[in-house]
C-alpha positions as CSV (number, residue, x, y, z in Angstrom):
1,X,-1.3,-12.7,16.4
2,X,-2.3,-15.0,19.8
3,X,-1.4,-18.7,19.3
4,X,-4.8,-20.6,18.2
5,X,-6.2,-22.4,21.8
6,X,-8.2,-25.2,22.4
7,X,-11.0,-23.4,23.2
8,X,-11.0,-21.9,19.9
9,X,-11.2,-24.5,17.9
10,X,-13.5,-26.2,20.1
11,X,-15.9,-22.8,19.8
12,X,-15.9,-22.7,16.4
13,X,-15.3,-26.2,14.5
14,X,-17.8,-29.5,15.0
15,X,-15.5,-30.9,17.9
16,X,-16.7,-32.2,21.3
17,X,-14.5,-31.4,24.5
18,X,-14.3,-34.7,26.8
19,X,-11.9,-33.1,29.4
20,X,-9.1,-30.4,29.1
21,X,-6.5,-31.1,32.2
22,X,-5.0,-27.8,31.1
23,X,-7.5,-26.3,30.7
24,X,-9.3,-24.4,27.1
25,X,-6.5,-21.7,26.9
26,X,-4.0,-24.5,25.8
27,X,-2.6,-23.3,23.0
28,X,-2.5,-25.5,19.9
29,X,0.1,-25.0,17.1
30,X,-0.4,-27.2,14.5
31,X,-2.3,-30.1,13.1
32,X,-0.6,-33.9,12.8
33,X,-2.5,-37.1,11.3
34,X,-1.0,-40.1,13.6
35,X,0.7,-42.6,11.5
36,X,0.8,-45.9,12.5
37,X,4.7,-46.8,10.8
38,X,6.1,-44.0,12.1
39,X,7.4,-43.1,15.5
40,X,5.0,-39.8,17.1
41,X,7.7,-36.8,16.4
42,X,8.3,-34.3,19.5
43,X,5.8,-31.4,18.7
44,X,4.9,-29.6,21.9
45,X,1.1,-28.0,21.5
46,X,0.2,-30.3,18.5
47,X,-2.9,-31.6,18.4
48,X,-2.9,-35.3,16.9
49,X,-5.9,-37.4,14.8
50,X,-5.9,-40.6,15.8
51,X,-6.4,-42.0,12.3
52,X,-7.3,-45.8,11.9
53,X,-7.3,-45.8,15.8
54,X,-10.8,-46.8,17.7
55,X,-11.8,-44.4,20.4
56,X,-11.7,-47.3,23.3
57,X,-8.3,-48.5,21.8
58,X,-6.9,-45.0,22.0
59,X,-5.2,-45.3,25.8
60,X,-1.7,-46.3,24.4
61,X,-1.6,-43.4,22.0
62,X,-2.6,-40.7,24.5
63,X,0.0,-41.9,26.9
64,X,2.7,-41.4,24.0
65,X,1.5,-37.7,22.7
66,X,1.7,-36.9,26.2
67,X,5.1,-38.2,25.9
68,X,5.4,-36.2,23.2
69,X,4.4,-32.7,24.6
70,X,1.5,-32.8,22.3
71,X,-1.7,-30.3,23.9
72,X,-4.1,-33.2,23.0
73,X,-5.8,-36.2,21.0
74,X,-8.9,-36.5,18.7
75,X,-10.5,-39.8,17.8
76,X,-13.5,-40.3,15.9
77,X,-16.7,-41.3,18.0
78,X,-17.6,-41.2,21.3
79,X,-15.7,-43.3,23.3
80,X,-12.6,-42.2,23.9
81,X,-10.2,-43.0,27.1
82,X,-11.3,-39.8,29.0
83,X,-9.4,-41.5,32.3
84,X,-5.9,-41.7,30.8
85,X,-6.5,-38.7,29.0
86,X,-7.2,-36.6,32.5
87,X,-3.9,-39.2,34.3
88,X,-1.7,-37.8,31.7
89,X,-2.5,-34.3,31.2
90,X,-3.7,-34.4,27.6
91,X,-6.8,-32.9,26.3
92,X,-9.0,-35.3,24.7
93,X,-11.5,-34.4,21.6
94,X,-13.8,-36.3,19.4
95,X,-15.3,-35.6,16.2
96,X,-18.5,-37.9,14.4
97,X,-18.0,-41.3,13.1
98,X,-19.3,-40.1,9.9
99,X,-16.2,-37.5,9.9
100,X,-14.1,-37.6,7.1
101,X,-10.6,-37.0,8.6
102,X,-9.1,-35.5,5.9
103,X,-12.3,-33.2,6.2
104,X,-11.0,-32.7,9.9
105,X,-7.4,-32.2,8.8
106,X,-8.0,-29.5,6.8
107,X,-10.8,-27.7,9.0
108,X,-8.4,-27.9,11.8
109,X,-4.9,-27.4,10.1
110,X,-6.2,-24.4,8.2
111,X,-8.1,-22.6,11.4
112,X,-4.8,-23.1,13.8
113,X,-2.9,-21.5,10.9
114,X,-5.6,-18.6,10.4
115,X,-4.9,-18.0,14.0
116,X,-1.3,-18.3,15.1
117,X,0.5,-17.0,11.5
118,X,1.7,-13.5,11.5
119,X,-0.4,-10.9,9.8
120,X,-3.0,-13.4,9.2
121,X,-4.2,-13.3,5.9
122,X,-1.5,-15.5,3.8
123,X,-0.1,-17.4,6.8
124,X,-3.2,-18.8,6.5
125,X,-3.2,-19.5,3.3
126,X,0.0,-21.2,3.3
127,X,-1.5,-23.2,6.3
128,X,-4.7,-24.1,3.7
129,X,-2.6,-25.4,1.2
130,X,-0.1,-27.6,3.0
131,X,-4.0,-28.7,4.7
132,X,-5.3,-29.7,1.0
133,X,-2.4,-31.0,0.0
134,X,-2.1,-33.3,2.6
135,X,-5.5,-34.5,1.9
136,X,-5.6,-34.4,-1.8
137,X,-2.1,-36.0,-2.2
138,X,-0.6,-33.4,-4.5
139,X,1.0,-30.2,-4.2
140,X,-1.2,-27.0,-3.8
141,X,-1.2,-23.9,-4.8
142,X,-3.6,-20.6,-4.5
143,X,-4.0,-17.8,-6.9
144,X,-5.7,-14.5,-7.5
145,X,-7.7,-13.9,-10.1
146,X,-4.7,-12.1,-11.6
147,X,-3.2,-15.9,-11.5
148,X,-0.6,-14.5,-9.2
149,X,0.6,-17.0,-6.2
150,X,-0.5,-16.1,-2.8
151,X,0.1,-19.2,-1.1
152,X,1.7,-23.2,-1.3
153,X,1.9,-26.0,0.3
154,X,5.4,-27.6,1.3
155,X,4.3,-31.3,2.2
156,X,7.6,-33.1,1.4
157,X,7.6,-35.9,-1.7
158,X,4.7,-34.8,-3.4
159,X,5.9,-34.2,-7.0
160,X,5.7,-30.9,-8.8
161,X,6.8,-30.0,-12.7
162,X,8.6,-27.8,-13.9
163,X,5.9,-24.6,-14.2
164,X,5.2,-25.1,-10.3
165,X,8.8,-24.3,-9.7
166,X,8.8,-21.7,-11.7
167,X,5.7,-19.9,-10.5
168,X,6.3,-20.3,-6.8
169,X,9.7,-18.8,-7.5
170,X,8.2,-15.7,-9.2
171,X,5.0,-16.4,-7.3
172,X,3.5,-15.4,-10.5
173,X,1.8,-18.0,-13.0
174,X,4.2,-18.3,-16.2
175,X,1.7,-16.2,-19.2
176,X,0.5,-18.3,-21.8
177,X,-2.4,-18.0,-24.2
178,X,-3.1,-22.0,-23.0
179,X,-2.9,-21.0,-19.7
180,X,-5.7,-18.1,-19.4
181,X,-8.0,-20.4,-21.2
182,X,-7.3,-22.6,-18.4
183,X,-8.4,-20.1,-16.0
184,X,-11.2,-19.2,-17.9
185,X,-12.6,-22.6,-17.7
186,X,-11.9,-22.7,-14.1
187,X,-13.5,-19.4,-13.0
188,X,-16.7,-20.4,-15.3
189,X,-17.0,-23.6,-13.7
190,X,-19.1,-23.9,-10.5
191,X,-16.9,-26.9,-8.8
192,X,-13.6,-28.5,-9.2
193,X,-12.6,-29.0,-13.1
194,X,-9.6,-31.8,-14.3
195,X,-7.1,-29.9,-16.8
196,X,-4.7,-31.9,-18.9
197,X,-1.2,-30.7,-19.1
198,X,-0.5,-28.3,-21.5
199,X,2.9,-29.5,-22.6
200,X,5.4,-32.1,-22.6
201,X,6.7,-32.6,-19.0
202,X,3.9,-31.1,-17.2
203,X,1.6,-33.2,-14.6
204,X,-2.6,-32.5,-15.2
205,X,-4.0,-30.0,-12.5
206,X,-7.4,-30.2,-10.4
207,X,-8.4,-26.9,-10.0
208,X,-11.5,-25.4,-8.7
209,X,-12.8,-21.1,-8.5
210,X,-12.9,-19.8,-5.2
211,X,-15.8,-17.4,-4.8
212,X,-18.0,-15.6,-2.0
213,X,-21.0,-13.7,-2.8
214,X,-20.6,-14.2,-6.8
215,X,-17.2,-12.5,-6.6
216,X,-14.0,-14.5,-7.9
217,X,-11.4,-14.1,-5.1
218,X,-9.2,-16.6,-6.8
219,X,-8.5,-20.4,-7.6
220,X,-6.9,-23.2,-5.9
221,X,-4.8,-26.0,-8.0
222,X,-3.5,-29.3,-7.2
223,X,-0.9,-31.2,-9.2
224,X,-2.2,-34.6,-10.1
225,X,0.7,-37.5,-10.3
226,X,-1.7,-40.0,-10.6
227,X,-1.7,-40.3,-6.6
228,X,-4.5,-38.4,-5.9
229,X,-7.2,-39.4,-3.0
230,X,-10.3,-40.8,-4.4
231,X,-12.2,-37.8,-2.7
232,X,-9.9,-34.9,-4.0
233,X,-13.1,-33.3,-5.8
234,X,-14.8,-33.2,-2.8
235,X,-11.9,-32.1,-0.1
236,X,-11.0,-29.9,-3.0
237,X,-14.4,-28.0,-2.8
238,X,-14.5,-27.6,1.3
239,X,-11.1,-26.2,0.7
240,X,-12.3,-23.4,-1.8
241,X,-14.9,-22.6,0.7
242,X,-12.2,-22.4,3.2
243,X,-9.7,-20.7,1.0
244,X,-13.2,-17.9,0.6
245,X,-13.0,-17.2,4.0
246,X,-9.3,-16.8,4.6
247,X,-8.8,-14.1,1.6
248,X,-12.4,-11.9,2.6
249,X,-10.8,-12.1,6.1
250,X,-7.0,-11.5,4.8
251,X,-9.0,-8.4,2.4
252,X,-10.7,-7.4,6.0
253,X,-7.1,-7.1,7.7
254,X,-5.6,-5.6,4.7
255,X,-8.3,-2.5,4.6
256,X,-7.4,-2.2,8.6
257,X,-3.8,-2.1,7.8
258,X,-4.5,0.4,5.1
259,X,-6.9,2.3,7.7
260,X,-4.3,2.1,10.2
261,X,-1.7,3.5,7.6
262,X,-3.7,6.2,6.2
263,X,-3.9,7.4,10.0
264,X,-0.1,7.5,10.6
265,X,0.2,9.4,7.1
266,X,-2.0,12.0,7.7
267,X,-0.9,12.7,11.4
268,X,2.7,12.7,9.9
269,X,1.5,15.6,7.1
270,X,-0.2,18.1,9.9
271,X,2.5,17.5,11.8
272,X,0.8,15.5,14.8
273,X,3.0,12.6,15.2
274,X,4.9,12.1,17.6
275,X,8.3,10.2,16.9
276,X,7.3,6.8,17.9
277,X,4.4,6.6,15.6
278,X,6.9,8.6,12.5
279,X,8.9,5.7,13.0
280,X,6.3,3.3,12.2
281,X,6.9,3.6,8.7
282,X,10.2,2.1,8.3
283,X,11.7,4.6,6.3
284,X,14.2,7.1,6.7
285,X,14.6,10.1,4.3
286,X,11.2,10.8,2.8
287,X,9.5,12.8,0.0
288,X,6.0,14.1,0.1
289,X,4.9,14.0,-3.8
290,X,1.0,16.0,-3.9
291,X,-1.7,15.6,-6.8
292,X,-4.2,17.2,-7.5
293,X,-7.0,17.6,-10.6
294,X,-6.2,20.9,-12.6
295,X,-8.8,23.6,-10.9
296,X,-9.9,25.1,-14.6
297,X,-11.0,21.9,-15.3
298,X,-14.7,21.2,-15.4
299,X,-15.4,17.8,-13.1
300,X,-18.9,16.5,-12.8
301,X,-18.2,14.6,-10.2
302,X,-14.8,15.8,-8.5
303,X,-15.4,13.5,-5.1
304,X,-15.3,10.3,-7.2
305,X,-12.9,11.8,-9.5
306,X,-10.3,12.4,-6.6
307,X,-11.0,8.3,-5.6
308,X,-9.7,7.7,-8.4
309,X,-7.3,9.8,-8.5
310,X,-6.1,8.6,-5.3
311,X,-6.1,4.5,-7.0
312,X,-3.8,5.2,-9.6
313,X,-1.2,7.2,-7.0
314,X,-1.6,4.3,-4.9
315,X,-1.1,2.1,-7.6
316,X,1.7,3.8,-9.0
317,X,3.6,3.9,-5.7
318,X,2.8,-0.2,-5.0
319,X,4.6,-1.0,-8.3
320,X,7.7,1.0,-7.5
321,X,7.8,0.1,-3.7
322,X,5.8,-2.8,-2.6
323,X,3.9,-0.8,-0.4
324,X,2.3,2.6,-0.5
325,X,1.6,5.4,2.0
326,X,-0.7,7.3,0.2
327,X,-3.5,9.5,1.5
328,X,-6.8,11.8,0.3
329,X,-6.7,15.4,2.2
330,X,-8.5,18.6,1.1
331,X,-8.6,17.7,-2.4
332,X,-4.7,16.7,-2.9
333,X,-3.2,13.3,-3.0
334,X,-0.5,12.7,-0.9
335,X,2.2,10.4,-1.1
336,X,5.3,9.6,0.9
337,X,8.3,8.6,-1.5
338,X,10.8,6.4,0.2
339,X,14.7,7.3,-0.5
340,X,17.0,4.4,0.2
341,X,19.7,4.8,3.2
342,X,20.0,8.0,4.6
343,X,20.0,11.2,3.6
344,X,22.3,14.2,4.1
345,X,26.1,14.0,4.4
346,X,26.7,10.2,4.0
347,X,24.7,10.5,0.3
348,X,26.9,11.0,-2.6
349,X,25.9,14.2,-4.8
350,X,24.8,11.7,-7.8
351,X,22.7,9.1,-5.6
352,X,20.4,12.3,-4.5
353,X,20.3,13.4,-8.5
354,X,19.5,10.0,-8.9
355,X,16.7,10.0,-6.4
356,X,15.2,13.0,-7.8
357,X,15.0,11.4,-11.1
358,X,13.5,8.6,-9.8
359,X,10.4,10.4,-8.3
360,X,9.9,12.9,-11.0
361,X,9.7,10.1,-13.4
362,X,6.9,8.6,-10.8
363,X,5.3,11.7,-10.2
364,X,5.4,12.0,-14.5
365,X,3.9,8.6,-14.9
366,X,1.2,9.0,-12.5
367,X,-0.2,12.3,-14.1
368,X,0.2,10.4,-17.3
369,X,-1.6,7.6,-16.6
370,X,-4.2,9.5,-14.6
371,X,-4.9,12.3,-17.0
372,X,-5.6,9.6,-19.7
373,X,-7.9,7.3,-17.4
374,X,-9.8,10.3,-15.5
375,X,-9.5,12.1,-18.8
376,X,-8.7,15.7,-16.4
377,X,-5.4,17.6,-16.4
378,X,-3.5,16.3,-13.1
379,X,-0.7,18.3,-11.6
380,X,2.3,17.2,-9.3
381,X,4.6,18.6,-7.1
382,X,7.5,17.3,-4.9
383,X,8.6,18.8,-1.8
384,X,12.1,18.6,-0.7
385,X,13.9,15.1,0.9
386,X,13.7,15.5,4.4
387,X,16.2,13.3,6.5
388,X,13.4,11.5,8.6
389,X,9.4,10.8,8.7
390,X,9.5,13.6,11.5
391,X,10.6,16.1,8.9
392,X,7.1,15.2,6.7
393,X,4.9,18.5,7.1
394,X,8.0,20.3,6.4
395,X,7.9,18.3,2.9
396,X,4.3,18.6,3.1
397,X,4.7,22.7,2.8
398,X,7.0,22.5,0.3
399,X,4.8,20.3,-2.4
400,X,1.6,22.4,-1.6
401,X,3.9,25.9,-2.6
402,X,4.7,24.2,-5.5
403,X,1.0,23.6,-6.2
404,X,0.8,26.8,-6.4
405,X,2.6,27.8,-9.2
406,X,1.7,24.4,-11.7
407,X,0.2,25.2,-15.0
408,X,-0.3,23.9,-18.2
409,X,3.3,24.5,-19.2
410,X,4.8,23.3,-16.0
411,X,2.4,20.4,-14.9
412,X,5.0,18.5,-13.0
413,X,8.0,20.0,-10.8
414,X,9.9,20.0,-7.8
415,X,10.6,22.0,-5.4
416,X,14.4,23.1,-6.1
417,X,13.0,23.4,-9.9
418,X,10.9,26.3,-8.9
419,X,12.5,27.6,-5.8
420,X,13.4,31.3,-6.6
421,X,9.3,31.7,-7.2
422,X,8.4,29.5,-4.6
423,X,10.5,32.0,-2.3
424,X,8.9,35.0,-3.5
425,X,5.3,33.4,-3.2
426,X,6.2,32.4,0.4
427,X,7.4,36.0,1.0
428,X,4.1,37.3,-0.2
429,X,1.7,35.2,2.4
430,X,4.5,36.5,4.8
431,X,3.6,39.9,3.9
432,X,0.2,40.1,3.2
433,X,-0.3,38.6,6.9
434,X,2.0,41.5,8.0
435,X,0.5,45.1,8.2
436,X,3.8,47.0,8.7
437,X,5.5,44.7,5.3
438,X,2.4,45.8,3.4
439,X,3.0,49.3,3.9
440,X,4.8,51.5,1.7
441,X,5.6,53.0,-1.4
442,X,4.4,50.3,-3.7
443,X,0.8,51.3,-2.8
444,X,1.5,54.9,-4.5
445,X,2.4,53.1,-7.4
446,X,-0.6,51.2,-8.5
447,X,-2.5,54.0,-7.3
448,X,-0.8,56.1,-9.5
449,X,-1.7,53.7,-12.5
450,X,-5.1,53.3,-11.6
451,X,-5.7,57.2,-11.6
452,X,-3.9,58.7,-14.2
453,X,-3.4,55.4,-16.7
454,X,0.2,55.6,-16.5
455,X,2.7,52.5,-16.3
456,X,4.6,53.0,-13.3
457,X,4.8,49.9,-11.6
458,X,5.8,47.4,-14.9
459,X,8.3,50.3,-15.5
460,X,9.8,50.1,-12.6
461,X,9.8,46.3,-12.1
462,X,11.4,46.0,-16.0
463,X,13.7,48.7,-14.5
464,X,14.6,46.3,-11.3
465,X,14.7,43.5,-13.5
466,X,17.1,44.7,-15.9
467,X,19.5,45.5,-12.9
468,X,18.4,49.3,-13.1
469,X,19.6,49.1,-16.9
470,X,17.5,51.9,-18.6
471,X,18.3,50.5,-22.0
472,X,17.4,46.7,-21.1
473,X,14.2,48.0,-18.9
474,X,13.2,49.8,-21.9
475,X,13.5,47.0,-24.7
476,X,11.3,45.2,-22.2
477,X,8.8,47.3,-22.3
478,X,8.9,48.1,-25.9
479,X,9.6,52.0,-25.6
480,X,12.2,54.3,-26.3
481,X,14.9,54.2,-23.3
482,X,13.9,58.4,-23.4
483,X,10.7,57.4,-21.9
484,X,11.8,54.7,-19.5
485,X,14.1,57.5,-18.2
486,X,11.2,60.3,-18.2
487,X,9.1,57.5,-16.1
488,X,11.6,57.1,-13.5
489,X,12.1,60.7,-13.2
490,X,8.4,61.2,-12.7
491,X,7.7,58.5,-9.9
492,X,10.5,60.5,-7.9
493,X,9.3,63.6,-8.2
494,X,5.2,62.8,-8.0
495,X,5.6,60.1,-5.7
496,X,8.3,61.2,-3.5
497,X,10.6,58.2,-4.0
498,X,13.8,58.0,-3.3
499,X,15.0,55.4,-6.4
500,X,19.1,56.4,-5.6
501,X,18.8,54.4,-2.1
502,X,19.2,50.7,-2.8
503,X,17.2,49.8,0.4
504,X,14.0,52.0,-1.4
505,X,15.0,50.5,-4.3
506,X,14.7,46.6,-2.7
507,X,11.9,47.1,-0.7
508,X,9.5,48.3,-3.2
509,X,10.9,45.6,-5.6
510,X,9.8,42.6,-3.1
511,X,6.2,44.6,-2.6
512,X,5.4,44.9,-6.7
513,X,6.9,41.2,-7.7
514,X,4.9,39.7,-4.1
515,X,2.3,42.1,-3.2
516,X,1.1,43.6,-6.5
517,X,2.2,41.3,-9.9
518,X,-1.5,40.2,-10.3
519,X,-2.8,43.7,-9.1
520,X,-1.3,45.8,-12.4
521,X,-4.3,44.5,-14.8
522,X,-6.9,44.8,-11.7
523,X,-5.7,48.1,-10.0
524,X,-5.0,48.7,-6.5
């Protein structure tokens, strides 16, 4: 993201511009409250408050952030030392005398954050809490309403317990039941709310709900030491309203990011992408994983139904890989599975077993966890590891043939799991689509069946079946192996074929298990 600029903050924040020798694109990178016992550090681009420092007295301290490579100076009131400011080459900025400048600290330290932190979103956060806790006088951290930690502050010497270090560590609030009463008090309370400790060793929190529109985004909590500033309530507040902001906004870039995914997935399933953009994943080897709602079932409403659907994939994925490329097409959920390192010759036999495991037992979860929650039958299939993203619609092809052949017995599979079928049912679109392939002597068969009721073509698949074992075609079919044999004999002589020449024999196998399984109970 563009460094934050003078011209920026000046736009949007209750500052007043006096003059700007570099002019308004001068970028500004952080934040610093002048401190009269301590030397100015060398921070080229910061832009300092001249705290306890009158505007007209403010000529020795410009000289020295100018020294200092700073971008500029704000003092409080009016009149400031626009002269030196212009000699020097430092921007000078005021605010009202009324300003509180830890109000100021936090306005400005959080919106130079928002703007120059990667990704937006929590860089800005982070830049929030190190802003409140700076002004509050404790350390700082924000939650979602899921009390997981998004963001904390780093301001060195403020003192933190033993549950802070522990949280920011597994950036998740430790579980306790004391602890989600806690939050319930805080997300029913409309402003900041004191909490005692809630065991030996632990410091007392303020923590306040942050909300926009009635919605509960998430919380913000300050250890108390004892040290806190007299108006931590208050800065406490502006800060929640802040913090609001910052997570709609870091939700806004989120959805784009998501958008921006969803884009790159889909071109990647047609086949579209081209191989900078099937790069853009990070990933090598990939598995396409497909969903879908069982077609027998009855779905009122099968758009909202798939939404859903498409959550819990999305969900599933997120827990098992932090991120999720997962996308809604034509009524199937797609999602890319991830295999670590790279795939082909350098994998050892057991880390690909090991792989597949590992997203059957995802692809079992999810139609687990969907089937209860959407309370329809949900099938999954898995297409076959290809060694790159660019290799996806191949993947893609696979998991939609095994679609194909999912029922209530077979629910979940893979593609190697059901590849001799998955062969023959990709030979039959291959012939159907071919007149001269449909052509033959499979058609005198059925018709054969249809006319005179006999049972040609499930003899003489039993018969193929059985390796052209009479016995073992006829125990298949229930009959004597007498009339298995009088059944061949007839189909030679009525239908003029040829069952002594293995090529006959091979074609018209193909044609009846591709062409004409589904056709023996339905006629030609």
């Amino acid at each position: 993201m563009d460094a934050c600029t003078l011209g920026d903050l000046v736009g949007g924040l209750a500052l007043r511009l006096h003059t700007a020798p570099a002019g308004p694109a001068a970028p500004v990178t952080e934040v610093l409250l002048y401190d009269a016992h301590a030397p100015l550090p060398h921070a080229p681009g910061a832009l300092l408050l001249a705290v306890g420092v009158r505007p007209a007295a403010a000529g020795p301290l410009v000289r020295a952030a100018a020294e200092a490579g700073m971008t500029g100076v704000v003092v409080r009131g009016a009149d400031g030392p626009v002269g030196e400011a212009e000699t020097h080459g430092v921007a000078l900025l005021s605010v009202d005398e009324e300003a509180s400048w830890h109000h100021v600290h936090l306005m400005l330290a959080s919106a130079t954050g928002a703007r120059s932190a990667p990704g937006g979103g929590l860089g800005d956060l982070f830049a929030l809490a190190d802003a409140i806790a700076a002004a509050t006088g404790g350390a700082t951290a924000v939650e979602d309403p899921r009390k997981r930690i998004l963001a904390y502050s780093t301001v060195p010497g403020q003192p933190v317990d033993e549950d802070r270090r522990q949280g920011i560590l597994g950036l998740q609030v430790l579980d306790s039941v004391e602890n989600t009463d806690q939050v319930r008090l805080v997300f029913g309370s409309s402003g900041p709310v004191w909490l005692p400790p809630l065991t030996e060793g632990e410091l007392p929190r303020l923590a306040v709900a942050v909300r926009a529109g009635g919605e509960t985004l998430g919380s913000i909590w300050v250890v108390d030491s004892g040290t806190l500033a007299a108006d931590a309530e208050k800065t406490l507040a502006q800060g929640a309203s802040t913090a609001a902001l910052l997570l709609l906004r870091a939700r806004l870039a989120q959805e784009l990011a998501r958008d921006q995914n969803i884009d790159v997935v889909r071109r990647l399933l047609d086949g579209s992408a081209d191989a900078s953009t099937a790069h853009r994943l990070g990933w090598d080897a990939v598995r396409v994983a497909a969903f879908v709602l069982d077609s027998a079932a009855s779905v009122p409403d099968a758009e909202r139904t798939l939404l859903r659907l498409l959550d819990v994939v999305r969900l599933q994925c997120e827990a098992r890989y932090g991120r999720h490329a997962c996308v809604l097409l034509d009524g199937v959920v797609y999602a890319l599975l991830p295999v670590p390192g790279k795939h082909g010759g350098g994998r050892a036999p057991q880390e690909q077993r090991a792989d597949d495991r590992r997203h059957r037992q995802l692809a079992e979860d999810t139609v687990r966890q969907a089937s209860r929650s959407l309370r329809v039958p949900v099938r999954a299939a898995l297409g076959e590891v290809v060694p790159s993203s660019d290799g996806v619609a191949d993947s893609r092809a696979d998991a939609d043939m095994v679609l194909r052949l999912l029922d209530d017995d077979l629910p979940v599979a893979t593609v190697e799991e059901v590849r001799p079928r998955a062969t023959l049912l990709q030979l039959s679109d291959v012939m159907r689509e071919r007149r001269g392939l449909r052509a033959g002597a499979w058609r005198r068969v059925l018709a054969a069946d249809a006319e005179h009721g006999t049972d040609y073509a499930r003899t003489l698949v039993s018969w193929f079946d059985a390796g052209c074992d009479v016995a073992g075609a006829a125990k298949a079919l229930s009959v004597h192996p007498n009339t298995c044999r009088y059944r061949l004999k007839q189909i030679g002589r009525q239908l003029g074929i040829d069952l002594e020449d293995p090529d006959e024999r091979l074609v018209l196998w193909l044609q009846l298990r591709t062409l004409a399984e589904c056709s023996w109970s339905a006629g030609p």
